[in-house]
Structure formats: C-alpha cells, structure tokens
N, C-alpha and C positions, 0 to 999 in steps of 0.2 A: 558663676556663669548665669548669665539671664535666659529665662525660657521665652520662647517665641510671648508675645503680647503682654509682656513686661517690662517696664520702664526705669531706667536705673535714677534715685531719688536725688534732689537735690545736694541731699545733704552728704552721702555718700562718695557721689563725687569732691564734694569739697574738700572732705577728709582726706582722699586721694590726692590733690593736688596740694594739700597741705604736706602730705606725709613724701611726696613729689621733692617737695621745695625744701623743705628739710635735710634731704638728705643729697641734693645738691647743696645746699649751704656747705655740710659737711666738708663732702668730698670738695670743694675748693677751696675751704681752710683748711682742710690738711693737705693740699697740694700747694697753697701757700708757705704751709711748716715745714714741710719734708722737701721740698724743691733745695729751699740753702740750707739743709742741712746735706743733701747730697752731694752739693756743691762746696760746702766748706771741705767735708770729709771726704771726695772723690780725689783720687789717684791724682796727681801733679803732670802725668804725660802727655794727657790729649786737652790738655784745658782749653785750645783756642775755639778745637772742634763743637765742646760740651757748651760752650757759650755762645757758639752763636744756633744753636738747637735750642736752648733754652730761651731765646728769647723772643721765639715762637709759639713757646708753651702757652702762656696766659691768655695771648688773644686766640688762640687756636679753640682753646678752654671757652671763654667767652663766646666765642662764635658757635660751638655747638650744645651751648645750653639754649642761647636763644633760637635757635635751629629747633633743638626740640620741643620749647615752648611752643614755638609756633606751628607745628606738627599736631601737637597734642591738643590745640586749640582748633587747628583749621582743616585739619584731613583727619 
C-alpha cells in the first residue's frame, strides 16, 4: 500500500500488468482445454441445452477481458 506522497514506480506497475496478462493467458487456455473435455465427457441428456450455452462461453470470455483491460487502463 502506498503512503500518502508516494508514487508507485514504473517499473512495478509493469510487473503487475505483466503478471495481469499472464495469468489471463492462463485461465483462457485452460478454459479452452477443459470446455471439450466437459463436453465430450458430459451426460448425453440435456446436450442441445449445453450447446447452445456454450457457444456463448468464448466471446462472453473475450469481451470481459477486454472490459477489464480497459478498466485497468482508464478508470
């Protein structure tokens, strides 16, 4: 936490937005992985419901990463 008339350094932040970006990488390769395998391995009963839910997933995904970039940048 910064004390009042301290300035947080360049470089700190960078780190931050590096270790940011990282670990959204992450989590949307493994949301890539794990998506069909849930969907191979998922129950045979409700498959028409499951599919069209999922093909929401990715851009839903997309759209709140760049939502938060833009957050994180502008407010």
């Amino acid at each position: 936490m910064l004390m009042p008339g301290e300035h947080e350094s360049r470089h700190s932040r960078s780190f931050v937005m590096g270790t940011l970006l990282i670990i959204l990488v992450v989590l949307f390769l493994a949301l890539i992985v794990i998506l069909p395998l849930i969907e191979k391995y998922a129950p045979k009963g409700e498959a028409s419901n499951n599919g069209n839910l999922t093909r929401f997933i990715f851009p839903l995904v997309a759209l709140l990463i760049v939502a938060q970039m833009i957050r994180y940048y502008f407010f």
